[in-house]
C-alpha positions as a LaTeX table, in Angstrom:
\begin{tabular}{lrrr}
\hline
Residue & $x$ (\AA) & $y$ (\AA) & $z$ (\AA) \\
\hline
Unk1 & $-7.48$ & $-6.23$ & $-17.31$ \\
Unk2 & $-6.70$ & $-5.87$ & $-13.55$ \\
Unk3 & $-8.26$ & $-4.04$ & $-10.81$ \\
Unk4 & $-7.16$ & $-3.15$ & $-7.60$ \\
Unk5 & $-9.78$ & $-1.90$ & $-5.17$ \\
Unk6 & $-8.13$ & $-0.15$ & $-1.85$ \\
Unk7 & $-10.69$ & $-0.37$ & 1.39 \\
Unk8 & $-9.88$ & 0.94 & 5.11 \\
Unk9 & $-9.05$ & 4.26 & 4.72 \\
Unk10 & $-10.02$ & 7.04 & 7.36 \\
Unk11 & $-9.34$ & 9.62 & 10.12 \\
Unk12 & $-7.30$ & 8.96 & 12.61 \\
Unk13 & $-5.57$ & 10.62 & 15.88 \\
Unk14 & $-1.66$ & 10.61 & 15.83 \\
Unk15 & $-0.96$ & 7.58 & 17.60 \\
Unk16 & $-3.88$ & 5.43 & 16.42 \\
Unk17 & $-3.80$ & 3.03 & 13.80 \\
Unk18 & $-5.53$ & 1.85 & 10.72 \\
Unk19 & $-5.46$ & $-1.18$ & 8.21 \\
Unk20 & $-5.31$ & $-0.64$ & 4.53 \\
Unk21 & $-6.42$ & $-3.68$ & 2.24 \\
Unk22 & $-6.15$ & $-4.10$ & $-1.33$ \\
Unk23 & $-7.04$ & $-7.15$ & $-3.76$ \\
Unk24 & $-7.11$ & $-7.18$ & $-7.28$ \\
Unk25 & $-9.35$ & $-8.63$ & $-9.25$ \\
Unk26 & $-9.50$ & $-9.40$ & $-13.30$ \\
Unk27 & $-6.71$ & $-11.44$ & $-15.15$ \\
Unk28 & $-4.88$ & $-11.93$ & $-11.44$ \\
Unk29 & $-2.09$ & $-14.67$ & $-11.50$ \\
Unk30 & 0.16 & $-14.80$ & $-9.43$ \\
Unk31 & 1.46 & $-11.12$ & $-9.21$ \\
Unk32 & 5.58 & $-10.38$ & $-8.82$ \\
Unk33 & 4.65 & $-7.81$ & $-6.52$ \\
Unk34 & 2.54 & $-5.50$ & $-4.77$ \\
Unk35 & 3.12 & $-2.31$ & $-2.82$ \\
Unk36 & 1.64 & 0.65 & $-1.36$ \\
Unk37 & 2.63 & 4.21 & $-2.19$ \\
Unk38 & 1.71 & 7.50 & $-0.93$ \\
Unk39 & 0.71 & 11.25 & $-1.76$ \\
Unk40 & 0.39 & 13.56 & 0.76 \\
Unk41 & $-0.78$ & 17.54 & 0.07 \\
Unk42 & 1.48 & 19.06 & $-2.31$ \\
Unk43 & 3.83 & 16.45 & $-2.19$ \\
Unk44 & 5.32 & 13.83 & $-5.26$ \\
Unk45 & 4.08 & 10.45 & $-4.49$ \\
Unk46 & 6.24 & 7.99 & $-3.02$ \\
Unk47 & 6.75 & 4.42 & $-2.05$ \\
Unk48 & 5.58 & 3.36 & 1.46 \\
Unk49 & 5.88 & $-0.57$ & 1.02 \\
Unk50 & 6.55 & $-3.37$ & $-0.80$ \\
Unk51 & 6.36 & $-7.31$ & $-0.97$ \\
Unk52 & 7.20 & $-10.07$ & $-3.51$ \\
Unk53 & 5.17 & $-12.62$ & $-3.40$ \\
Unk54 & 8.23 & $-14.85$ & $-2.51$ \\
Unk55 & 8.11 & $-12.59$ & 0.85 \\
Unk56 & 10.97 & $-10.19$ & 0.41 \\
Unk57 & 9.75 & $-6.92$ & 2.04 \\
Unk58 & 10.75 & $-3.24$ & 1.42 \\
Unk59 & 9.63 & $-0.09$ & 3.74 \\
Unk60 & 10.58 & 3.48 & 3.16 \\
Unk61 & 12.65 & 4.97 & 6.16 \\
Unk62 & 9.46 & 6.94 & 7.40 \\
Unk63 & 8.08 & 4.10 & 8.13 \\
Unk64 & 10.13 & 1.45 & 9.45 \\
Unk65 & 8.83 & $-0.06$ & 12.36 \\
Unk66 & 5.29 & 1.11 & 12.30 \\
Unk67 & 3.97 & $-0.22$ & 8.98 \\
Unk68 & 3.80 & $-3.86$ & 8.25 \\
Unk69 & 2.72 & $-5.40$ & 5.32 \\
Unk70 & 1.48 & $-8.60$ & 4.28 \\
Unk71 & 0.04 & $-10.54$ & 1.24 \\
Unk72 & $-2.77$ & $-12.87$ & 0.98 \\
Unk73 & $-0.68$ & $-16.12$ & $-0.82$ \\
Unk74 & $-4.08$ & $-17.80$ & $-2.38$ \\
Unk75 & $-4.86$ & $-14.28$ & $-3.43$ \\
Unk76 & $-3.91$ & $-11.61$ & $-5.17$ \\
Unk77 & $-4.40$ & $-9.10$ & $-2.04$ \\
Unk78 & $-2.44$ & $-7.30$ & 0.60 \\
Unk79 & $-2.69$ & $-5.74$ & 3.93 \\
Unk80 & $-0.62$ & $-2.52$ & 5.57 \\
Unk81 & $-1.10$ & $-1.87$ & 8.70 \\
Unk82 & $-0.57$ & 1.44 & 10.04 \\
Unk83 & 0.79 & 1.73 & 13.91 \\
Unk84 & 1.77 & 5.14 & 15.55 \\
Unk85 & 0.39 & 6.90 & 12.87 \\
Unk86 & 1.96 & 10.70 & 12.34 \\
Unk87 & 0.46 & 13.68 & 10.92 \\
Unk88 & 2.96 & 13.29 & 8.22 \\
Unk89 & 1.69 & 10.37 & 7.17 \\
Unk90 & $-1.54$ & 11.90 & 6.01 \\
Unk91 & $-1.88$ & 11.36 & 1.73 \\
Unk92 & $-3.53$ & 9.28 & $-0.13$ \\
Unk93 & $-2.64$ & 5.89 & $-0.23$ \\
Unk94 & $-2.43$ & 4.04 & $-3.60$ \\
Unk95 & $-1.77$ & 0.44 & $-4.11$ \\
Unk96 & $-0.50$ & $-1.33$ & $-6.93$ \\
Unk97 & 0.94 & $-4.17$ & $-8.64$ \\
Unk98 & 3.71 & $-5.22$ & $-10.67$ \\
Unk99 & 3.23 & $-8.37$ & $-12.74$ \\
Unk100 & 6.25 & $-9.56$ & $-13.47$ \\
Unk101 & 10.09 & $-8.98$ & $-12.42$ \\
Unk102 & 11.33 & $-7.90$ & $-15.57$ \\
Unk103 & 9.12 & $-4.87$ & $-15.21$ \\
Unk104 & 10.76 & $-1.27$ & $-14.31$ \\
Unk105 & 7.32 & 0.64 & $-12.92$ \\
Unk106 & 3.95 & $-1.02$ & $-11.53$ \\
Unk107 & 1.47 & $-1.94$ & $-14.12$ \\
Unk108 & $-1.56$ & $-1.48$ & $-12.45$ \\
Unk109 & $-3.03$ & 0.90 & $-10.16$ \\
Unk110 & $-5.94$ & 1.10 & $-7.04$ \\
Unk111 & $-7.91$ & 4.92 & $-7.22$ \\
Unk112 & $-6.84$ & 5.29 & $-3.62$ \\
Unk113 & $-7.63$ & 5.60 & $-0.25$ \\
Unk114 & $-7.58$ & 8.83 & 2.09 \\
Unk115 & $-5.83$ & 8.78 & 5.44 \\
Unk116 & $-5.41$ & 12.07 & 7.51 \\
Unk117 & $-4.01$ & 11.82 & 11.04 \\
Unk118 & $-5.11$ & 14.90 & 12.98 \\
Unk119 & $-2.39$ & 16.18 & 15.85 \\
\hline
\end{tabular}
């Protein structure tokens, strides 16, 4: 079984920033991929970031240019950090992983982590 334990969530101003982490722990090879999604209040959750662990990135239009992410390569764990952070960008951020390619949705899940940016 795999775990995924998020850490750096918080409040923030609009215009601060913050650093999300995530590792996962358990039966960990190599993972495909990992990502970070998103639900804010009475919203559907949504995809914020990606990365294979070849390196190929993927960022959601809201965020282009203010998130980065990153991935630890001698472990299963990855890194977004947050720049110019929006009010709209408060939700709870979930990370997760997919194992292998040939897989449609993640397979495993994080509990999440709570940002809210205050105006």
């Amino acid at each position: 079984q795999v775990r995924l334990a998020e850490t750096g969530g918080g409040s923030v101003q609009a215009g601060g920033s913050l650093t999300l982490s995530c590792e996962a722990s358990g039966r960990t090879l190599s993972p495909y991929a990992m990502a970070w999604f998103r639900q804010g209040p009475e919203k559907e959750r949504e995809i914020v970031a990606s990365i294979r662990w070849s390196g190929h990135t993927y960022y959601a239009d809201p965020v282009q240019g203010r998130f980065t992410i990153s991935r630890h390569r001698s472990r299963s764990a990855i890194t977004l950090q947050m720049n110019n952070l929006k009010p709209e960008d408060t939700a709870v951020y979930f990370c997760a992983l997919k194992a292998v390619s040939g897989n449609s949705e993640y397979d495993y899940w994080g509990q999440g982590t709570l940002v809210n940016v205050s105006s």
